[in-house]
C-alpha positions in Angstrom: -5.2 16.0 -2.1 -6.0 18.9 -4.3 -9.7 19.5 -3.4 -10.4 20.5 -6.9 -9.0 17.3 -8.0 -11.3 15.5 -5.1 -14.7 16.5 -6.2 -13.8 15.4 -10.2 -12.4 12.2 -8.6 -15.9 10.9 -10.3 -15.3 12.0 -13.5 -14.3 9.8 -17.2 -12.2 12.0 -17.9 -9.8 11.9 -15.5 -10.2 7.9 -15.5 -9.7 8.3 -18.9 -6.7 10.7 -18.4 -4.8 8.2 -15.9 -1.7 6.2 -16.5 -1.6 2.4 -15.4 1.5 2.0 -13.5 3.0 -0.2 -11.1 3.8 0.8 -7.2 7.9 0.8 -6.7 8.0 -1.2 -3.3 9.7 -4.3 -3.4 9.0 -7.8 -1.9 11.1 -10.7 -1.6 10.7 -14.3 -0.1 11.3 -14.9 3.3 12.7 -18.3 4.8 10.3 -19.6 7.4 10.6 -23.0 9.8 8.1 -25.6 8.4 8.0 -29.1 10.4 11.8 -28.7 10.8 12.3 -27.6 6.9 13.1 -24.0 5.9 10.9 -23.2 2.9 10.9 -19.9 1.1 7.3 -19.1 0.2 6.9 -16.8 -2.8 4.9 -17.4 -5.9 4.6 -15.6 -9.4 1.0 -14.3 -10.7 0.5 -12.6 -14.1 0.0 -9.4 -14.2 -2.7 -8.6 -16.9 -1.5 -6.2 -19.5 -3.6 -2.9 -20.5 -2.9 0.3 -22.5 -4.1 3.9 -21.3 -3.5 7.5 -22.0 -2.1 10.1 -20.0 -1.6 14.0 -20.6 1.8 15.8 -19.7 1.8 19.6 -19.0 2.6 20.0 -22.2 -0.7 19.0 -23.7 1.2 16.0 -25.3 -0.2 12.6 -24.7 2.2 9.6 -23.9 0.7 6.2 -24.2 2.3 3.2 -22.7 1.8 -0.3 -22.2 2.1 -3.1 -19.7 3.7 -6.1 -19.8 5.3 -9.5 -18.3 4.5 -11.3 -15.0 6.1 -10.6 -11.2 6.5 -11.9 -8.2 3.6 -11.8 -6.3 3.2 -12.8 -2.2 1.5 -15.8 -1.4 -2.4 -15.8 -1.7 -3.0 -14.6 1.8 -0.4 -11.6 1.2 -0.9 -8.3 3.2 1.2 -5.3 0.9 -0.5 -3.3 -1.8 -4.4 -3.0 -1.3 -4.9 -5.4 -4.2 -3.6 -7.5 -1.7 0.1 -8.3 -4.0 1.6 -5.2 -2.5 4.0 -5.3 -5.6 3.8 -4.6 -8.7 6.9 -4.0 -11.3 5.2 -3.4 -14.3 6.9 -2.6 -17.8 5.8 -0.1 -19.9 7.0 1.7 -23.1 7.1 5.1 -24.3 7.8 6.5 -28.0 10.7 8.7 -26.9 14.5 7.5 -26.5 14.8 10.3 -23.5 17.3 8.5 -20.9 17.6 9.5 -17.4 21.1 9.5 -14.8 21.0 6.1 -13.1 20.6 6.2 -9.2 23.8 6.6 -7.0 24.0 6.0 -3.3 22.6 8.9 -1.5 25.0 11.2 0.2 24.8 12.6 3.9 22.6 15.8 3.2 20.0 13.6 1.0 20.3 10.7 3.6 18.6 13.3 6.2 15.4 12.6 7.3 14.8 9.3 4.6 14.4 6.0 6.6 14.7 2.6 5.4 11.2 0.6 6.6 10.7 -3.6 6.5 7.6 -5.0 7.2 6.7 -8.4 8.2 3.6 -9.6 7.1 3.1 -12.5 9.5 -0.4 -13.6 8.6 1.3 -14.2 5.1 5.1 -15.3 5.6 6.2 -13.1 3.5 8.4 -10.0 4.2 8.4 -6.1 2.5 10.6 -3.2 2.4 9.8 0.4 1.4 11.5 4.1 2.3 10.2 6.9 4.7 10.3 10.7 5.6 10.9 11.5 9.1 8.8 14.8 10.3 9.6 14.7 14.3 12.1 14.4 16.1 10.2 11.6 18.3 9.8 9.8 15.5 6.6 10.3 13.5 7.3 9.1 10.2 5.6 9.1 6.7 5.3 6.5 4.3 2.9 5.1 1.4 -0.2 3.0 3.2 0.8 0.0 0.0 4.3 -0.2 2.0 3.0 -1.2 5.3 -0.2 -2.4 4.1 -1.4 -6.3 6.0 2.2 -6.1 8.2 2.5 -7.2 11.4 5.7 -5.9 12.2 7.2 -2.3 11.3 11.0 -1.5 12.1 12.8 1.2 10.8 16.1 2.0 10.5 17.5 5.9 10.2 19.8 5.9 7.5 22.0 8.6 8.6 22.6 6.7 12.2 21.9 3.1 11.6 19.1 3.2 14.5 16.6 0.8 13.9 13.3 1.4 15.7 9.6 -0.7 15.7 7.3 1.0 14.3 3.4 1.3 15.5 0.1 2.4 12.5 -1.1 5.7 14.0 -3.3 6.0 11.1 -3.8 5.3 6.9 -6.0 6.9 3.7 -6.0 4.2 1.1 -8.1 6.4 -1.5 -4.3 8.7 -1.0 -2.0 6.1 -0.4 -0.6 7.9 2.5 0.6 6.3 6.2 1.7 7.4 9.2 3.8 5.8 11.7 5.2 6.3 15.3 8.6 5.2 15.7 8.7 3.6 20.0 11.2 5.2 22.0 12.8 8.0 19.3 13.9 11.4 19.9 16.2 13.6 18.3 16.1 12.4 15.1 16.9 14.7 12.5 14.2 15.6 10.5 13.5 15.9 6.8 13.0 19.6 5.3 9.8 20.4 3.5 9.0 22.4 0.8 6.6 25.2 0.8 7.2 26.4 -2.8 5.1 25.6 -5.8 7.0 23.5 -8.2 7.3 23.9 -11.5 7.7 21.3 -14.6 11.4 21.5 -15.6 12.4 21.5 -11.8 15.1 19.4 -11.1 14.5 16.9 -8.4 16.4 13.7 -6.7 14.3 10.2 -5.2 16.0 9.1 -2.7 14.9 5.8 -1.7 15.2 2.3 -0.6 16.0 0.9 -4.0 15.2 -2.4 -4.6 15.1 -3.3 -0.9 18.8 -3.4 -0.6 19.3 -1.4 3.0 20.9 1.4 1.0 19.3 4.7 0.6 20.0 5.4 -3.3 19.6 8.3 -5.0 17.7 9.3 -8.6 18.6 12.7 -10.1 15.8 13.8 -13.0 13.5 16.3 -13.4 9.8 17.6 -13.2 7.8 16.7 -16.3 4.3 17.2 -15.3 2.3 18.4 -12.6 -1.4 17.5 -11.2 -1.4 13.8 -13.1 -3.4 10.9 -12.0 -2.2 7.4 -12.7 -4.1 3.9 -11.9 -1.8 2.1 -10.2 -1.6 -1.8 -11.5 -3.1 -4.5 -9.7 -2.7 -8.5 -9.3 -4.6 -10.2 -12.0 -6.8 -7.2 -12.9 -6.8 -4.7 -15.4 -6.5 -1.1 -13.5 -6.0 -0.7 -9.8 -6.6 2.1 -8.0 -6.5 6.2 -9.3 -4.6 8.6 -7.7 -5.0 12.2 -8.6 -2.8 15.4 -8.1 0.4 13.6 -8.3 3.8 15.0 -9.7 5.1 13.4 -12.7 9.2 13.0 -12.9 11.5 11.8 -15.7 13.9 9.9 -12.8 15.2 6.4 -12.0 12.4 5.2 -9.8 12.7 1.7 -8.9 11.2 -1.1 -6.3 11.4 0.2 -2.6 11.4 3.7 -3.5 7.8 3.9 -2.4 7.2 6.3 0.9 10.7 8.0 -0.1 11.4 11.5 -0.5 11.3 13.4 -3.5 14.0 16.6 -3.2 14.4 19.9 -5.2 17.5 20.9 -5.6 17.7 22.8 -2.3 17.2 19.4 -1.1 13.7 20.1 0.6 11.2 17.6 0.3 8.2 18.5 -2.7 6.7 14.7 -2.9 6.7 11.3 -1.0 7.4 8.8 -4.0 4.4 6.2 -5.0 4.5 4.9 -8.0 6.8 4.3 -11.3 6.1 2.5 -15.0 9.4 0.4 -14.8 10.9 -1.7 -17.3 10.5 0.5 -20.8 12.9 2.6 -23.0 12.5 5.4 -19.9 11.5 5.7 -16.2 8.6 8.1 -15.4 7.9 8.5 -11.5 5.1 9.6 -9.6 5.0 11.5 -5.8 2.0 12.3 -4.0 3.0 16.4 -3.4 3.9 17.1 0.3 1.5 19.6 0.9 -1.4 17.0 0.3 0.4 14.5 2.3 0.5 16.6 5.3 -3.0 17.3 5.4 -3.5 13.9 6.0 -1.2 13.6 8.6 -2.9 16.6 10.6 -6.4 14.8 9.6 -5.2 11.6 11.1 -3.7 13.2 14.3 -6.9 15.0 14.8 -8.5 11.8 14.9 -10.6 12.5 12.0 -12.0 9.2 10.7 -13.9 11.2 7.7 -13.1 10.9 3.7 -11.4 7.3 3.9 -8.5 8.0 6.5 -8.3 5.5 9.0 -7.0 6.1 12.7 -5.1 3.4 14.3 -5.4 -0.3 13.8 -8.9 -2.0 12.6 -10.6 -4.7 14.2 -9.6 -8.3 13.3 -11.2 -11.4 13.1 -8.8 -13.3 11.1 -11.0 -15.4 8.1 -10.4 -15.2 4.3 -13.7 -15.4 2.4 -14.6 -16.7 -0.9 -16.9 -14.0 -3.0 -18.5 -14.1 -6.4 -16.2 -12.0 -7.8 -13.2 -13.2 -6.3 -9.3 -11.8 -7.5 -7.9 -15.2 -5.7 -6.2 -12.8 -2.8 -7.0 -13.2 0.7 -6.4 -9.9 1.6 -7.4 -8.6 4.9 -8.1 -4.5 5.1 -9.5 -2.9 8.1 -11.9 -5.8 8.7 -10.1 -9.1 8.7 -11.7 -10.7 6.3 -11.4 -10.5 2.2 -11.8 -12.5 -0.8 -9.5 -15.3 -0.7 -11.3 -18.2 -3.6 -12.0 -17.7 -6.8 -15.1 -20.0 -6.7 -18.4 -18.4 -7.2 -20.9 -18.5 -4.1 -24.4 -18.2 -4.4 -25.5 -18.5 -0.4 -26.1 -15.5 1.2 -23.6 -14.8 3.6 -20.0 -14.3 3.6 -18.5 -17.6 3.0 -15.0 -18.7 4.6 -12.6 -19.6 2.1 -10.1 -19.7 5.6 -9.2 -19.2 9.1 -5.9 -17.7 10.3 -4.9 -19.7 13.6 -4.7 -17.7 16.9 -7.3 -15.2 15.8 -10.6 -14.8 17.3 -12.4 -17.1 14.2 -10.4 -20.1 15.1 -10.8 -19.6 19.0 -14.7 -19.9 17.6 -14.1 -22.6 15.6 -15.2 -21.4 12.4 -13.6 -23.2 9.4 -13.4 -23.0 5.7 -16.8 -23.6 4.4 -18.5 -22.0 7.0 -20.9 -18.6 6.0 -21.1 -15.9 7.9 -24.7 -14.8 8.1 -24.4 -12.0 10.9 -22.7 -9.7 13.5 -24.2 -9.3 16.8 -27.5 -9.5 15.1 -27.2 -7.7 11.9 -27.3 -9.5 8.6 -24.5 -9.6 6.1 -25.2 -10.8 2.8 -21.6 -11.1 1.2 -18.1 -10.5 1.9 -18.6 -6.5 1.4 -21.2 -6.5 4.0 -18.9 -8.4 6.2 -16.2 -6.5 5.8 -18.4 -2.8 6.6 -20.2 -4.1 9.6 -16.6 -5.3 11.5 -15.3 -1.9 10.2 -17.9 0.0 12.6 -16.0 -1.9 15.6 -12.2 -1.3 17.6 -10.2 -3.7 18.8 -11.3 -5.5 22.0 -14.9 -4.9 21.3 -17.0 -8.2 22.1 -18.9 -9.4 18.9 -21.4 -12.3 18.5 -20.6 -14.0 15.0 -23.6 -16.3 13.7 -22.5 -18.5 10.7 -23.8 -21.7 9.2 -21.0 -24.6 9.0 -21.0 -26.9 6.2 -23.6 -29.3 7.2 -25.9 -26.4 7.1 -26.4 -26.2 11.0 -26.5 -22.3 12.5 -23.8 -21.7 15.3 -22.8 -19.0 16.9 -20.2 -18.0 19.7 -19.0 -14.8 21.3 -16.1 -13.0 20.2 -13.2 -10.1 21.3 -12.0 -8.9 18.2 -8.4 -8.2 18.0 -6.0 -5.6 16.3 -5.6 -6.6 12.9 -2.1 -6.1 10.8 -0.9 -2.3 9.3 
């Protein structure tokens, strides 16, 4: 991330500045065995509609607008770290500019993009999203939103039609970056990266996993701003999370694109697609630039847990907790736990809306209506607290969790906390 960019991150006027779009991953039901019945769980949740502002290089100002409801994952969904992991949000724009509709990606565009589906097993539900390839043993870069709350990774080389699992070697949320190790690769081809400045007017091409379909597609369009932060949308709220420094492109960007490449036109790679408004009179895309990517990706490999990036897997415990302020999502992050009810609690603790069997909370037999008052001693007044203390912990540390169960007795028991999902 531009470091200018990073210490104005705090400022109104960039919030002020940033476009509310939705993130182009794509999720679709998934057909699960239930008492002998296959059931496809997938629900729909409105998406609430907001206006912003955002400033193009050219000092002009577009405004757009968001619209109807999507499909959302079931209430214990993993994807996008509002916990819906999708989000295909319309907007509209005051100009009739149209853009080349996506073709399928030929062989020297193919190079280097992978095709990524996620499971998210604690959810029953199922993603897919795009990736860059940057070794040839198979480290791979994608947005954190497409492998966010999966269980399972695989990935499948486009170019080959080699499909590998896929491990978390380590995430930033604040930059919506991921990077993954692909078991057992070597001598993949490898994508080419940039190391021009680019320029608004460039022509580029997003090639991507459109739509989930297993086909690596391919959106020619061009450059029409540089250093722009959107707010990406999120599941019943009005503004998700602000990313800055981004490149702005007038290109077909759809679902499934996210973590794809975005190419000049000597085909080297100048962004890692994110985000898209979708839906309205044109298409305007957004890539996180490669250079800021990669310095991620050296900042995770050096093990460097500092300014929100995240090494390896997090600590599970497996319970979804009711908060005050509650979106209705049970997501998980880092810590296992997240607000799951949209009840409002006044006991202080972090109350348990639910309990994912086979984690370490059932094994303790903690159940929905139980609040968790402490870890190993220290206090935890909400769901926030619960989720920063298991954050300071790794997998296969031994915790004791104190809670109160729903007569109002105090329990505790011993736990080994596990590795949680992507």
């Amino acid at each position: 991330m531009d470091e200018n960019l990073s210490t104005a991150q705090q400022t109104s006027q960039q919030e002020a500045d940033a476009t509310t779009v939705a993130r182009p991953w794509y999720r679709r039901p998934v057909i699960v065995a239930c008492a002998g019945v296959a059931v496809a769980t997938l629900a729909t949740t409105a998406v609430v509609g907001v206006t912003a502002t955002a400033s193009a290089a050219s000092d002009t100002t577009q405004t757009v607008a968001a619209a109807p409801a999507v499909p959302q994952a079931p209430s214990w969904g993993g994807g996008g770290r509002d916990g819906s992991g999708y989000g295909d949000e319309s907007q509209t724009s005051g100009t009739t500019t149209s853009v080349s509709e996506a073709t399928e990606a030929n062989a020297d565009e193919s190079t280097g993009v992978v095709i990524i589906e996620t499971v998210l097993g604690y959810s029953e539900a199922a993603a897919a999203g795009s990736g860059i390839v940057l070794t040839e043993d198979g480290l791979v870069l994608t947005n954190n939103h497409v492998i966010d709350g999966a269980t399972e990774i695989s990935v499948t080389i486009a170019t080959t039609g080699e499909t590998y699992a896929a491990t978390l070697v380590g995430t930033s949320e604040d930059s919506d970056v991921a990077l993954l190790q692909l078991e057992g690769a070597s001598g993949l081809e490898v994508a080419a990266i940039d190391d021009d400045d680019e320029t608004v007017g460039e022509a580029v091409t997003a090639v991507g996993n459109a739509e989930g379909g297993g086909v690596l597609m391919a959106a020619d369009g061009e450059i029409t701003a540089l250093e722009s932060s959107v707010t990406t949308a999120s599941s019943g709220t009005t503004a998700g999370e602000t990313l800055y420094g981004m490149i702005e492109v007038l290109a077909d960007v759809v679902s499934g694109d996210s973590g794809g490449a975005l190419l000049d036109d000597e085909g080297e790679v100048i962004g890692m697609t994110t985000a898209a408004s979708v839906g309205g009179v044109v298409t305007v895309g957004y890539a996180v630039p490669i250079e800021d990517a990669l310095a991620i990706v050296e900042q995770i490999l050096a093990g460097d847990e500092s300014d929100g990036v995240t090494v390896g897997y997090s600590a599970f415990l497996g319970v979804q907790t009711a908060a005050a302020t509650s979106t209705g999502y049970g997501g998980y992050g880092g810590s296992g736990s997240g607000s799951g009810s949209t009840q409002t609690t006044t006991t202080s603790g972090a109350t348990i809306a639910g309990v994912i069997a086979g984690t370490p909370a059932a094994d303790a037999g903690l159940a929905a209506g139980d609040t968790i008052t402490a870890v190993d001693g220290t206090a935890v007044a909400d769901t926030t607290e619960l989720a920063e203390v298991l954050a300071g912990y790794e997998p296969g540390e031994i915790v004791t969790i104190t809670w109160t169960d729903s007569s109002g007795a105090t329990q505790s028991a011993s736990v080994t906390l596990i590795e949680g999902p992507a």
